[in-house]
PDB file as gemmi writes it, atoms N, CA and C in Angstrom:
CRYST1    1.000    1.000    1.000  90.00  90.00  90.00 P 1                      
ATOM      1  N   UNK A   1       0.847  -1.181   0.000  1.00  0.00           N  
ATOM      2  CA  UNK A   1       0.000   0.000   0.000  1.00  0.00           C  
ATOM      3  C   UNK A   1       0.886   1.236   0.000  1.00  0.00           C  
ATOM      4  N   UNK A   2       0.641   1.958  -1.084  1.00  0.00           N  
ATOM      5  CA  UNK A   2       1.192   3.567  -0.673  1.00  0.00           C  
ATOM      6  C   UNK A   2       0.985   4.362   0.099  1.00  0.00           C  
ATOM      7  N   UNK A   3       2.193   4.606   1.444  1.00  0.00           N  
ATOM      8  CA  UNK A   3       1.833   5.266   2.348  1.00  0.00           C  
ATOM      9  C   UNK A   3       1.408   6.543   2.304  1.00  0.00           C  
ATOM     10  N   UNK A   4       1.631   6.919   1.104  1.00  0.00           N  
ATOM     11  CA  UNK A   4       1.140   8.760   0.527  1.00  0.00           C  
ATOM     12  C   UNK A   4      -0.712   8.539   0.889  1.00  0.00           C  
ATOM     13  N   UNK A   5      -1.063   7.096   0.555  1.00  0.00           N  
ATOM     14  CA  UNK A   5      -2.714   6.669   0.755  1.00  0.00           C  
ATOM     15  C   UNK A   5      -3.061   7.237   1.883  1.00  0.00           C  
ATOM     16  N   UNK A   6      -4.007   8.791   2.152  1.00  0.00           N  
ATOM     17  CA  UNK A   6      -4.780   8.790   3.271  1.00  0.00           C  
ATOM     18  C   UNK A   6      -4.108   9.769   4.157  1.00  0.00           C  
ATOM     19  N   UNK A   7      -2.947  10.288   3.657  1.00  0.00           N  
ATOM     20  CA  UNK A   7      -2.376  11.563   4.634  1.00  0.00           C  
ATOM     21  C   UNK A   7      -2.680  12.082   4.678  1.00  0.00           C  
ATOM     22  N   UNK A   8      -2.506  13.010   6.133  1.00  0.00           N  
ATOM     23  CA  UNK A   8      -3.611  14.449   6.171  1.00  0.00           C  
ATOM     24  C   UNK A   8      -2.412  15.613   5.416  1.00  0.00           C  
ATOM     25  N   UNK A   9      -1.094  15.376   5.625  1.00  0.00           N  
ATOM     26  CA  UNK A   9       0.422  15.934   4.768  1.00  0.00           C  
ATOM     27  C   UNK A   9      -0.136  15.861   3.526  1.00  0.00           C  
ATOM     28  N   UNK A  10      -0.024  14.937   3.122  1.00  0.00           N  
ATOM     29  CA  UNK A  10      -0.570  15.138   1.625  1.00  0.00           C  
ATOM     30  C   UNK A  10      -1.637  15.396   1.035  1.00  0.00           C  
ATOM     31  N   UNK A  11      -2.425  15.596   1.254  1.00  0.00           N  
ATOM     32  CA  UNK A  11      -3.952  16.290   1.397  1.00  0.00           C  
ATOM     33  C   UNK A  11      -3.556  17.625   1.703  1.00  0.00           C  
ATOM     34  N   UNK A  12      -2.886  18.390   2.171  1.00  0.00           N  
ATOM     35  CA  UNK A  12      -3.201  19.297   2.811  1.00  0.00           C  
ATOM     36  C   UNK A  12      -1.843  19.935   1.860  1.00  0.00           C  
ATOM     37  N   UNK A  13      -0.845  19.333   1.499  1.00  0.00           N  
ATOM     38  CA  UNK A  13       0.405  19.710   0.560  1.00  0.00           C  
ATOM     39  C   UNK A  13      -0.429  20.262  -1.144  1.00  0.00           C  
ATOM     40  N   UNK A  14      -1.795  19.229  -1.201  1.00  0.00           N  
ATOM     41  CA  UNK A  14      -2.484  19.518  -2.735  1.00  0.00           C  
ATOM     42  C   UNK A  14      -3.071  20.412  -2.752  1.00  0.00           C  
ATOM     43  N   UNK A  15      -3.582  20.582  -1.759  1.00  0.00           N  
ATOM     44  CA  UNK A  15      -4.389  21.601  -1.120  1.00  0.00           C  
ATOM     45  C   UNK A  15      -4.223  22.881  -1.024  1.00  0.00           C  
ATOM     46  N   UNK A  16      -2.902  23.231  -0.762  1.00  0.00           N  
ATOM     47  CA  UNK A  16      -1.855  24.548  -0.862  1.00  0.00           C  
ATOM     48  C   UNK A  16      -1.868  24.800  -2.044  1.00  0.00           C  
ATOM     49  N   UNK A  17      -1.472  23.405  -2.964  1.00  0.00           N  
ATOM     50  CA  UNK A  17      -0.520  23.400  -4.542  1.00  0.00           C  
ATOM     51  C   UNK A  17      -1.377  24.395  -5.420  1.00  0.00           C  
ATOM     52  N   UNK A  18      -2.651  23.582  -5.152  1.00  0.00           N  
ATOM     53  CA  UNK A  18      -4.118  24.389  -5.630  1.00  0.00           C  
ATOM     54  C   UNK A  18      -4.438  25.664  -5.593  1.00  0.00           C  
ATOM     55  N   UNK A  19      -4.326  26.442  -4.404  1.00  0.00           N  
ATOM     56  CA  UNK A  19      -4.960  27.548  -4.208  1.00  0.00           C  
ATOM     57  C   UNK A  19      -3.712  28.624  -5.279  1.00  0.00           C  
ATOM     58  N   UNK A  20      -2.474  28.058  -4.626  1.00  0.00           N  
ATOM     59  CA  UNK A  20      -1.325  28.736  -5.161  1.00  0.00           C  
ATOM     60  C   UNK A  20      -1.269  28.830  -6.977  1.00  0.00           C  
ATOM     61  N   UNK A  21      -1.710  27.799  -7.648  1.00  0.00           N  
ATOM     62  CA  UNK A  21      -1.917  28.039  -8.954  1.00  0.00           C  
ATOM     63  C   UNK A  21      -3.583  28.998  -9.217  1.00  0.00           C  
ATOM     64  N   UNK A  22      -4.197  29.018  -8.233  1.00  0.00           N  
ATOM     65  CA  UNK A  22      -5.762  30.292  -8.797  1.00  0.00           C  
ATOM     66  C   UNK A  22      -5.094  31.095  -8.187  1.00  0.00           C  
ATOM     67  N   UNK A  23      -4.401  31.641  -7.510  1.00  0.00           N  
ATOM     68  CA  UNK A  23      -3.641  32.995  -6.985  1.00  0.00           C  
ATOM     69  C   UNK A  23      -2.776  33.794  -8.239  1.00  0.00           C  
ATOM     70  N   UNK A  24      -2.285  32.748  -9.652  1.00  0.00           N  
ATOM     71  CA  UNK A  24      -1.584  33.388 -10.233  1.00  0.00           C  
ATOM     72  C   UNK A  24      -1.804  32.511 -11.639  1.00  0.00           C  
ATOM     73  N   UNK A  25      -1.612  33.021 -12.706  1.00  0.00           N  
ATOM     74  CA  UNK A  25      -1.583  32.864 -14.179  1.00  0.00           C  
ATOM     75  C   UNK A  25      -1.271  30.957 -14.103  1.00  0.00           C  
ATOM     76  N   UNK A  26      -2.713  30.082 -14.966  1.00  0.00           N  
ATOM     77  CA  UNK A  26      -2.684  29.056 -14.513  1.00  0.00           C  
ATOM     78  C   UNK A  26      -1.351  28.482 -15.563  1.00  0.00           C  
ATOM     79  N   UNK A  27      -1.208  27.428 -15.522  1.00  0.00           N  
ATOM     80  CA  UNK A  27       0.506  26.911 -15.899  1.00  0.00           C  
ATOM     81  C   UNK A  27      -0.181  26.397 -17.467  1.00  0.00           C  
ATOM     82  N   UNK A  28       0.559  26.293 -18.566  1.00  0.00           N  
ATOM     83  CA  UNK A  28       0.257  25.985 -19.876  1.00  0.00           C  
ATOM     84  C   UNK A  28       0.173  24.135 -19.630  1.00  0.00           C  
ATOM     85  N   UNK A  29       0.668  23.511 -18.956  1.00  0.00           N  
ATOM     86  CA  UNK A  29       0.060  21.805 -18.697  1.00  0.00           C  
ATOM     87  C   UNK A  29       0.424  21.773 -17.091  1.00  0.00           C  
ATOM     88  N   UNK A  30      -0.343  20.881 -16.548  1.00  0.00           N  
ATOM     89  CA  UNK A  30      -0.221  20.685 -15.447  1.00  0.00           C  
ATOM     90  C   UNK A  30       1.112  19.235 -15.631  1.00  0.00           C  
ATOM     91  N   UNK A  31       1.610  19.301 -14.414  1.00  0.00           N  
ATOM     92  CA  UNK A  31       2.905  18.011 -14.196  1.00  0.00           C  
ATOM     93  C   UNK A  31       1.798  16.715 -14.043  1.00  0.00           C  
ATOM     94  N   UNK A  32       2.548  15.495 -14.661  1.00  0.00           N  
ATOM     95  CA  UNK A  32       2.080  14.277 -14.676  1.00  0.00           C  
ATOM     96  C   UNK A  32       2.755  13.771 -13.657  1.00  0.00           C  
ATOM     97  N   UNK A  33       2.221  12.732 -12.789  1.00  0.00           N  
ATOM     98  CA  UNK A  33       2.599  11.286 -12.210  1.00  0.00           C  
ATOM     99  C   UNK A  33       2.048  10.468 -12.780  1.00  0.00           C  
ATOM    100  N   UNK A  34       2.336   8.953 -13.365  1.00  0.00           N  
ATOM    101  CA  UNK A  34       1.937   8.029 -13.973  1.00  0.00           C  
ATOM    102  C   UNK A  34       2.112   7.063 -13.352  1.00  0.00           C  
ATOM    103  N   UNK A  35       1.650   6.411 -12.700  1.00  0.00           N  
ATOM    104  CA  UNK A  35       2.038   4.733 -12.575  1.00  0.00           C  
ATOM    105  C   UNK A  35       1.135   3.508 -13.178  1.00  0.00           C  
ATOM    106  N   UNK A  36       1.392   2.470 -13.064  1.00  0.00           N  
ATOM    107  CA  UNK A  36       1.122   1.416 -13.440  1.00  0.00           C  
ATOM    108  C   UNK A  36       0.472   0.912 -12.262  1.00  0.00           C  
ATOM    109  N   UNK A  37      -1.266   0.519 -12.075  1.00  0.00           N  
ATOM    110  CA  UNK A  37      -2.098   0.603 -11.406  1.00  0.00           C  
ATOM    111  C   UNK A  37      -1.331  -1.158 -10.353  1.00  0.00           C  
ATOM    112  N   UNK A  38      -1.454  -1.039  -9.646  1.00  0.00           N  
ATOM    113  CA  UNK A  38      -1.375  -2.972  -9.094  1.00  0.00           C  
ATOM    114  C   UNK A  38      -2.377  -3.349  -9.061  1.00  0.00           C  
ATOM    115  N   UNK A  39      -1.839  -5.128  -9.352  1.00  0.00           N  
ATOM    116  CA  UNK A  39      -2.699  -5.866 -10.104  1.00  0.00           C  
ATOM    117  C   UNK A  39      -4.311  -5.736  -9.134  1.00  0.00           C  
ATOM    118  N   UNK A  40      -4.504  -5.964  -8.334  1.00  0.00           N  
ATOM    119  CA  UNK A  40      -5.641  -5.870  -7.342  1.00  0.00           C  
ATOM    120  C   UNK A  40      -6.233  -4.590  -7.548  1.00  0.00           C  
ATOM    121  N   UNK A  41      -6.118  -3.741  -7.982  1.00  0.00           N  
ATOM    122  CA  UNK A  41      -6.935  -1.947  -8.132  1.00  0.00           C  
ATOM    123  C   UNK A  41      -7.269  -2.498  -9.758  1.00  0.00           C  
ATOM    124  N   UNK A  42      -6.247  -2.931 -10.576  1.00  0.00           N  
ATOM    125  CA  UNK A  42      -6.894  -3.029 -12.138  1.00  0.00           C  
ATOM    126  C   UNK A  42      -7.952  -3.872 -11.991  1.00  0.00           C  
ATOM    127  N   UNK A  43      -7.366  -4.956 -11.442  1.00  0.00           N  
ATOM    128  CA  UNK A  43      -8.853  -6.109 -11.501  1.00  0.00           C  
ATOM    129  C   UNK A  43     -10.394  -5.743 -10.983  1.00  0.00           C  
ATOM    130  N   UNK A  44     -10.258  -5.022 -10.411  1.00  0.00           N  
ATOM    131  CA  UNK A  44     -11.281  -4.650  -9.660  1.00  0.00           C  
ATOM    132  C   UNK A  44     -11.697  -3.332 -10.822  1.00  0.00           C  
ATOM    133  N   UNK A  45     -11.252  -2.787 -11.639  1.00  0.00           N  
ATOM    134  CA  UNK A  45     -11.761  -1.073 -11.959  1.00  0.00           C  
ATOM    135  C   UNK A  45     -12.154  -2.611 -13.567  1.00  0.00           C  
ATOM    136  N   UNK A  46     -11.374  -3.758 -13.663  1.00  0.00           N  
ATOM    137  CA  UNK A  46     -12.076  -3.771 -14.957  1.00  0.00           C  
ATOM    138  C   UNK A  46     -13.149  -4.819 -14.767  1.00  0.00           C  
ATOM    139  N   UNK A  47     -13.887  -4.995 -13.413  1.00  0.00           N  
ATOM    140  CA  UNK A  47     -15.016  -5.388 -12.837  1.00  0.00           C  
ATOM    141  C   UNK A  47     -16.154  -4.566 -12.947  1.00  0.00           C  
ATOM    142  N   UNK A  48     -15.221  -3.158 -12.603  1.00  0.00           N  
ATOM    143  CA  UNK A  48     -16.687  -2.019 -12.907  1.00  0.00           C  
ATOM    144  C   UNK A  48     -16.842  -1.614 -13.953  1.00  0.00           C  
ATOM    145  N   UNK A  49     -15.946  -1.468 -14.688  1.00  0.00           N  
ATOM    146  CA  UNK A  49     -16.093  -1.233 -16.334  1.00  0.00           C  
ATOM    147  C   UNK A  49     -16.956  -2.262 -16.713  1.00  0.00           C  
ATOM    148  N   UNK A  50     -16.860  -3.419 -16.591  1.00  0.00           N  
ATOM    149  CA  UNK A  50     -17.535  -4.585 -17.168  1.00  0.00           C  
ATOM    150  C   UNK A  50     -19.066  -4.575 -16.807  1.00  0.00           C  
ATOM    151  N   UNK A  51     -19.065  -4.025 -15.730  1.00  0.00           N  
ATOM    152  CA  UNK A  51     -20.874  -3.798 -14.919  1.00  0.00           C  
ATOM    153  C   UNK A  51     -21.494  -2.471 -15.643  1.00  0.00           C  
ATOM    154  N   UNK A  52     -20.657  -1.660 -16.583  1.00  0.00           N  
ATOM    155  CA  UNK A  52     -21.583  -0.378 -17.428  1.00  0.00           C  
ATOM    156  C   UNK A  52     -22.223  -1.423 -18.010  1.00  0.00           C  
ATOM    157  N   UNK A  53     -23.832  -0.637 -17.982  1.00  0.00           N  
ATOM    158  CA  UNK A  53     -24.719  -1.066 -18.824  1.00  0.00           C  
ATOM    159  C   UNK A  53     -24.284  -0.857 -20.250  1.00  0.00           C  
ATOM    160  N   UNK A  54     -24.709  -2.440 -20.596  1.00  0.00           N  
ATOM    161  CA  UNK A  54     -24.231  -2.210 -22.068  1.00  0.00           C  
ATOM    162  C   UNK A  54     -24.956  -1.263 -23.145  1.00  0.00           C  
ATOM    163  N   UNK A  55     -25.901  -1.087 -22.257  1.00  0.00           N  
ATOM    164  CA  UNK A  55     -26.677   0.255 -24.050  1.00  0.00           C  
ATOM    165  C   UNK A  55     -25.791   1.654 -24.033  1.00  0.00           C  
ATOM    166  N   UNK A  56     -24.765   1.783 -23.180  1.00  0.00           N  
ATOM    167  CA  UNK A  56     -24.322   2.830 -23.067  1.00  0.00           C  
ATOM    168  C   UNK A  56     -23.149   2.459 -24.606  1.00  0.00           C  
ATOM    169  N   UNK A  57     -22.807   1.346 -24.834  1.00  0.00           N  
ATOM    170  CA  UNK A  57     -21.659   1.459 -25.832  1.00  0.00           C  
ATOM    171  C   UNK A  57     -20.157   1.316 -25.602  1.00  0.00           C  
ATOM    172  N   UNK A  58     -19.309   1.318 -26.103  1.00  0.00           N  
ATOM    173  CA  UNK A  58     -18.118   1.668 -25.932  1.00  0.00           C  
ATOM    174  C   UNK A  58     -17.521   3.062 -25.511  1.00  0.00           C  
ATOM    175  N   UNK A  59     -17.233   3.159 -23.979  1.00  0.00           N  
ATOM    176  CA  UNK A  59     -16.756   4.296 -23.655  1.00  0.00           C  
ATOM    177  C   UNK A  59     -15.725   5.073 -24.175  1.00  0.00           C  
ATOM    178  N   UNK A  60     -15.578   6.003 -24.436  1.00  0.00           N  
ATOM    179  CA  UNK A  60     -14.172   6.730 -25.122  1.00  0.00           C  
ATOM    180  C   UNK A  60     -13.630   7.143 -23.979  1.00  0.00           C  
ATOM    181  N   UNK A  61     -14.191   7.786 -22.603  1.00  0.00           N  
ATOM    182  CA  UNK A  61     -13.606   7.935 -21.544  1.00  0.00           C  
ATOM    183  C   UNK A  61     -14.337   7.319 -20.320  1.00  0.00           C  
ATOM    184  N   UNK A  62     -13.543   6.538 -18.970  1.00  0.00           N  
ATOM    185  CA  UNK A  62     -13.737   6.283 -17.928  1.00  0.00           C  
ATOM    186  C   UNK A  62     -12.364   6.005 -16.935  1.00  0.00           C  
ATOM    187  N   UNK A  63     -12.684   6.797 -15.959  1.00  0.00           N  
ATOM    188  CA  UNK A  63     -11.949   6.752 -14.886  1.00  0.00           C  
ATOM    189  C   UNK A  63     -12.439   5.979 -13.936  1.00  0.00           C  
ATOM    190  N   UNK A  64     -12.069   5.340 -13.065  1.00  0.00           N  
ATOM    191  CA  UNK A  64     -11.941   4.344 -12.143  1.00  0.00           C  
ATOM    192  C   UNK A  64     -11.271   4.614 -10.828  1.00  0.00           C  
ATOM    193  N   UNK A  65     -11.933   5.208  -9.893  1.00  0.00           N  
ATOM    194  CA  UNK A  65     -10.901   5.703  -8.794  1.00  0.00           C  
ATOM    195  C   UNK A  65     -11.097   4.688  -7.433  1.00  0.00           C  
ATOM    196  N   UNK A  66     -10.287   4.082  -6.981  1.00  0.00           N  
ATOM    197  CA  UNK A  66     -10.145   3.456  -6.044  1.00  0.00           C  
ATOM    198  C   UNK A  66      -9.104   3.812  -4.735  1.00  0.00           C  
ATOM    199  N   UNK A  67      -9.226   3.129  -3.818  1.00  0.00           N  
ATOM    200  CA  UNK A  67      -8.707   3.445  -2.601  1.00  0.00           C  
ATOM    201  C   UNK A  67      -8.377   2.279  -2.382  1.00  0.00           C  
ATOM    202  N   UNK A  68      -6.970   2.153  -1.147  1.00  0.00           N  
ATOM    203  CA  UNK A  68      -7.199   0.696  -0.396  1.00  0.00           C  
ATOM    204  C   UNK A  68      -7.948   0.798   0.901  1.00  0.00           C  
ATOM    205  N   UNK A  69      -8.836  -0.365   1.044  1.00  0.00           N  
ATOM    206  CA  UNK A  69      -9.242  -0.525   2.258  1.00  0.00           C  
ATOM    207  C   UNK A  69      -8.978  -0.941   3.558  1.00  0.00           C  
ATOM    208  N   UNK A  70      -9.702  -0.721   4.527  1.00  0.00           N  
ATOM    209  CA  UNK A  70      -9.176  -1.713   6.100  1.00  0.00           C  
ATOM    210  C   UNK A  70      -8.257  -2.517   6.004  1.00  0.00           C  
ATOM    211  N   UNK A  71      -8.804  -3.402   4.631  1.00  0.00           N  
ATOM    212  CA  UNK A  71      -7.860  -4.613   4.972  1.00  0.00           C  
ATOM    213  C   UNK A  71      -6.613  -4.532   3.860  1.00  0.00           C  
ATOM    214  N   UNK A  72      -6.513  -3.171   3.338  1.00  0.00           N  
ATOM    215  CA  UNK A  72      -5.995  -3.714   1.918  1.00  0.00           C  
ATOM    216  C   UNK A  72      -5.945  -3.481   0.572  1.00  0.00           C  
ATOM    217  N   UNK A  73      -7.070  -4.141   0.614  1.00  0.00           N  
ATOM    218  CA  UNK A  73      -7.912  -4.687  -1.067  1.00  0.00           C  
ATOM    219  C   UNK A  73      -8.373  -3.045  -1.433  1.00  0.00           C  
ATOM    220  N   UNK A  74      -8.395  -3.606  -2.479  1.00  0.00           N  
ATOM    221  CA  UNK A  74      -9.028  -1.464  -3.186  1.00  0.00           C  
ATOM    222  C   UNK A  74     -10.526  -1.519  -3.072  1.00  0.00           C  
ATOM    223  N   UNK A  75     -10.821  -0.495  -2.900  1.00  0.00           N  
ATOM    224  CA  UNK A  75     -12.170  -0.336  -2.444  1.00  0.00           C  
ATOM    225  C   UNK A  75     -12.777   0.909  -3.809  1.00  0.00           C  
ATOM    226  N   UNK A  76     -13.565   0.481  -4.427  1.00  0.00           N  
ATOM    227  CA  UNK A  76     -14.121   1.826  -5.448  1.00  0.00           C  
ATOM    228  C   UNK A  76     -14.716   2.939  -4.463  1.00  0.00           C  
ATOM    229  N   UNK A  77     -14.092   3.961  -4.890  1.00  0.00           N  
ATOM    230  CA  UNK A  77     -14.588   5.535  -4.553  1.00  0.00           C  
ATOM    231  C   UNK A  77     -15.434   6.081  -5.687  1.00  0.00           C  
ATOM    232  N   UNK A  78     -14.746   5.948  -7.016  1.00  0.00           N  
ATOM    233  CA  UNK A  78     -15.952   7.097  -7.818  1.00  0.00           C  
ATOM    234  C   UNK A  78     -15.760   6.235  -9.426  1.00  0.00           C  
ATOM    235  N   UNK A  79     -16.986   6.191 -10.078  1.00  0.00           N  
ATOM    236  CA  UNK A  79     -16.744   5.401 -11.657  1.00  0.00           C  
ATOM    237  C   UNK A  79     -17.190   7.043 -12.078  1.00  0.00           C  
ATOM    238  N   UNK A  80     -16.011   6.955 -12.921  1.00  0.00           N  
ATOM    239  CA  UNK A  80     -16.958   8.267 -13.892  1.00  0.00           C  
ATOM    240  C   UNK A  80     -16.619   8.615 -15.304  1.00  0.00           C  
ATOM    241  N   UNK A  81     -17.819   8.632 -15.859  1.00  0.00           N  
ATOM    242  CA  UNK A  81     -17.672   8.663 -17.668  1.00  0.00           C  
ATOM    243  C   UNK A  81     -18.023   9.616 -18.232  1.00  0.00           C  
ATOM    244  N   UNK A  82     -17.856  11.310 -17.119  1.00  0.00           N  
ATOM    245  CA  UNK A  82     -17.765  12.420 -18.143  1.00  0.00           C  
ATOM    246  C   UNK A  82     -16.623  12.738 -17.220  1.00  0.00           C  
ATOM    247  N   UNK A  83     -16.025  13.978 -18.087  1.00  0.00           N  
ATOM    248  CA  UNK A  83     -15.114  14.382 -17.415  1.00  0.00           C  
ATOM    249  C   UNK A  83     -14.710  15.759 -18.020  1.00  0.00           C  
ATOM    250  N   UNK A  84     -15.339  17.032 -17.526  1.00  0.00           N  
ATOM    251  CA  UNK A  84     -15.517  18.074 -18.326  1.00  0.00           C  
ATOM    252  C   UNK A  84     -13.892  18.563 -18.470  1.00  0.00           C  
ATOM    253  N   UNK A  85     -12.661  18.632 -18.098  1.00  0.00           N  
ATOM    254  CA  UNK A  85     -11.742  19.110 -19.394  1.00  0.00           C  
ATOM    255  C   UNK A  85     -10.746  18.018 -19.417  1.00  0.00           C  
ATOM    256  N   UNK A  86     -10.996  16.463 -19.021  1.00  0.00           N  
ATOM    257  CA  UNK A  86      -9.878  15.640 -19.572  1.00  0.00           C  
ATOM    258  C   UNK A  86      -8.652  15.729 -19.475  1.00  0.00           C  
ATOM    259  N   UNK A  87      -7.809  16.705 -19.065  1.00  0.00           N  
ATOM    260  CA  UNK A  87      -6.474  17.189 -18.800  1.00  0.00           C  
ATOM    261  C   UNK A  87      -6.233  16.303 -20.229  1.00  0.00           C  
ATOM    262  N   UNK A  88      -6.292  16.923 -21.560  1.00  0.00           N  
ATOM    263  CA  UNK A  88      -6.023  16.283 -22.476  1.00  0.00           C  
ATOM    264  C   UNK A  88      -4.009  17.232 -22.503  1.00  0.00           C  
ATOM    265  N   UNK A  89      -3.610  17.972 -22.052  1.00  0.00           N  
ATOM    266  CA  UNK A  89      -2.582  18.670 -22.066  1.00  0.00           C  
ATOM    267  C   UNK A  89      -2.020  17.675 -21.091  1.00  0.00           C  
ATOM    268  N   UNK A  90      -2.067  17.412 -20.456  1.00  0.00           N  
ATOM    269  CA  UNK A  90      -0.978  16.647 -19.453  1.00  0.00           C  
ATOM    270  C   UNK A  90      -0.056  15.385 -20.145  1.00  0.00           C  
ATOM    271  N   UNK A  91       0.019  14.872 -21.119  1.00  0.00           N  
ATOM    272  CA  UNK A  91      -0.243  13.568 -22.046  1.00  0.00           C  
ATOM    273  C   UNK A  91       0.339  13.912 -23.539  1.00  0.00           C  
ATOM    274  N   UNK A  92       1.516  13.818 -23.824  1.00  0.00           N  
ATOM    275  CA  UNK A  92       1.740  13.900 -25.286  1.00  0.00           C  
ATOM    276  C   UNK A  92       0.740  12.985 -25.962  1.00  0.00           C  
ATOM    277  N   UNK A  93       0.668  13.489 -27.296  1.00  0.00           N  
ATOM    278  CA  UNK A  93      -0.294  12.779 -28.139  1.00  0.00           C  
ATOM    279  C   UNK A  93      -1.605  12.445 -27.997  1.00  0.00           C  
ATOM    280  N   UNK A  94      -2.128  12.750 -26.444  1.00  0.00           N  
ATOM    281  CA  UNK A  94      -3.645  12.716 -26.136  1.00  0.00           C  
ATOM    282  C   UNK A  94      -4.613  13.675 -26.649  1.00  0.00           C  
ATOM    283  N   UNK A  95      -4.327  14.484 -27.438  1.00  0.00           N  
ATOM    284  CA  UNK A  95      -5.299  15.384 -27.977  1.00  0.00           C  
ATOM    285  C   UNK A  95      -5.319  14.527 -29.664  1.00  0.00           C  
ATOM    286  N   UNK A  96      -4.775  14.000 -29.987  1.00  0.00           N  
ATOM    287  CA  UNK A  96      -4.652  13.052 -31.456  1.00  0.00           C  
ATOM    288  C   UNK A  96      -5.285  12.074 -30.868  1.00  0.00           C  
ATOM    289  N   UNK A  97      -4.775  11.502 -29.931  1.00  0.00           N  
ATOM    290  CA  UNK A  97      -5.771   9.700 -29.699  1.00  0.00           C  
ATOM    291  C   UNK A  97      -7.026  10.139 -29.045  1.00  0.00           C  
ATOM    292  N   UNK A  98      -7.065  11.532 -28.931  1.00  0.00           N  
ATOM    293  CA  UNK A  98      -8.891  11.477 -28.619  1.00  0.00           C  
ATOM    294  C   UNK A  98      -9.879  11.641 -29.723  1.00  0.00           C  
ATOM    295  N   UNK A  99      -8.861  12.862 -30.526  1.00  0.00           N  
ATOM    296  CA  UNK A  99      -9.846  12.731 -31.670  1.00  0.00           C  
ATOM    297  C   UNK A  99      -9.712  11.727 -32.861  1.00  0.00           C  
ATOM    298  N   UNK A 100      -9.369  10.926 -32.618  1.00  0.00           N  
ATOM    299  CA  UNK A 100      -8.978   9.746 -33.273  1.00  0.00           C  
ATOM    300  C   UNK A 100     -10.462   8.598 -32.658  1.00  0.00           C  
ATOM    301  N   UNK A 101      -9.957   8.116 -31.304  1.00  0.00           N  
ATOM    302  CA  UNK A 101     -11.349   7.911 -30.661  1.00  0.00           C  
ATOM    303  C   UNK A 101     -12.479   8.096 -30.962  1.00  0.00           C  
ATOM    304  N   UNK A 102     -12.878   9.713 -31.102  1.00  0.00           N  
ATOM    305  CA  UNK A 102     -14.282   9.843 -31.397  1.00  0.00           C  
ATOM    306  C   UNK A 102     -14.661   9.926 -33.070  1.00  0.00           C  
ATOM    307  N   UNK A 103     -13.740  10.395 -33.763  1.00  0.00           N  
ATOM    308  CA  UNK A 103     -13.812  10.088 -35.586  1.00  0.00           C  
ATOM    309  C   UNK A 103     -14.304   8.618 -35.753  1.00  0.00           C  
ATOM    310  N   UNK A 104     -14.038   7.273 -34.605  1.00  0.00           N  
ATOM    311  CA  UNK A 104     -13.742   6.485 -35.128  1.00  0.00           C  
ATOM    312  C   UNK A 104     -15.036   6.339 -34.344  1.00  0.00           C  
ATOM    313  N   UNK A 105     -15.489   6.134 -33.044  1.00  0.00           N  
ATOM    314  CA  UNK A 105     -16.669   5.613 -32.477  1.00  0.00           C  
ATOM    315  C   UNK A 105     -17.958   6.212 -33.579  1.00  0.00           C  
ATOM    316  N   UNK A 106     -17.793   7.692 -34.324  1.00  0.00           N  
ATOM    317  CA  UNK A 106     -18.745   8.130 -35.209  1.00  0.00           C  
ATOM    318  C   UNK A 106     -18.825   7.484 -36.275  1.00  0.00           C  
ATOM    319  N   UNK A 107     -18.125   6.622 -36.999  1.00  0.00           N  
ATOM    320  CA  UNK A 107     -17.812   5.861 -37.671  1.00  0.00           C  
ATOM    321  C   UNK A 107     -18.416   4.559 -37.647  1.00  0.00           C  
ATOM    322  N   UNK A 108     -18.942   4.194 -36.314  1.00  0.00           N  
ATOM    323  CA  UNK A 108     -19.566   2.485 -35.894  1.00  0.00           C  
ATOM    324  C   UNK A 108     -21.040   3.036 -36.054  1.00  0.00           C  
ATOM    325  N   UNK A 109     -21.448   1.582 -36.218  1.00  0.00           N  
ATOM    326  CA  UNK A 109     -23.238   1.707 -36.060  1.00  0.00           C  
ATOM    327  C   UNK A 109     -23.374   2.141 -34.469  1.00  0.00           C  
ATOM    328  N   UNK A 110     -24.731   2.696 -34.642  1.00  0.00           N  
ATOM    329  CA  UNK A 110     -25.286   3.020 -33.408  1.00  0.00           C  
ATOM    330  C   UNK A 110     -25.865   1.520 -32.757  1.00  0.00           C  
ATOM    331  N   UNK A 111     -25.435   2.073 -31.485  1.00  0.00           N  
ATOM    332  CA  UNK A 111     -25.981   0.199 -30.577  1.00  0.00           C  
ATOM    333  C   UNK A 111     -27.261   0.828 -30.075  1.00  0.00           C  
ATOM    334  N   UNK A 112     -28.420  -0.336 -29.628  1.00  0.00           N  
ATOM    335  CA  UNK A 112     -29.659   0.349 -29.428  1.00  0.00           C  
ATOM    336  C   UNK A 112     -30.040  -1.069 -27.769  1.00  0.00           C  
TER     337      UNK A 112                                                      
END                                                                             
């Protein structure tokens, strides 16, 4: 488990980071952290992916936010499939593989 999981330090370090960027001219991309989810948080986010109702289609976007729990194991906090600005800037090439994405989902039959 990542001990960064659940600090009131780190909560309260983002918290600062935040106010300090609306205090002054916002930054042209925000900084990335990336990791590679462990295996127990993926398995579980592609449990909830798998439980969208299927008339919804093939998502172009979903986030999956989890926590670990009491014991551990990841616990889902939030499924969510809008996401009003995408931090498509944070991400080389994510402004091409999105509109790539949606050229191409416009492209499929409609599911009913």
């Amino acid at each position: 488990m990542d001990p960064g999981w659940g600090s009131n330090t780190a909560a309260s370090q983002a918290s600062r980071q935040l106010r300090d960027v609306s205090r002054r001219e916002r930054p042209r991309s925000l900084p990335t952290r990336t990791h590679a989810p462990e295996t127990r948080a993926q398995a579980l986010a592609d449990r909830v992916l798998a439980a969208v109702p299927a008339h919804l289609g093939d998502l172009l976007y979903a986030r999956v936010d989890v926590i670990p729990g009491p014991d551990g194991a990841p616990m889902l906090i939030e499924l969510e499939l809008t996401e009003p600005s995408l931090f498509i800037g944070t991400a080389e090439g994510a402004p091409q593989r999105f509109a790539a994405a949606i050229a191409a989902a416009a492209d499929r039959p409609a599911r009913h």
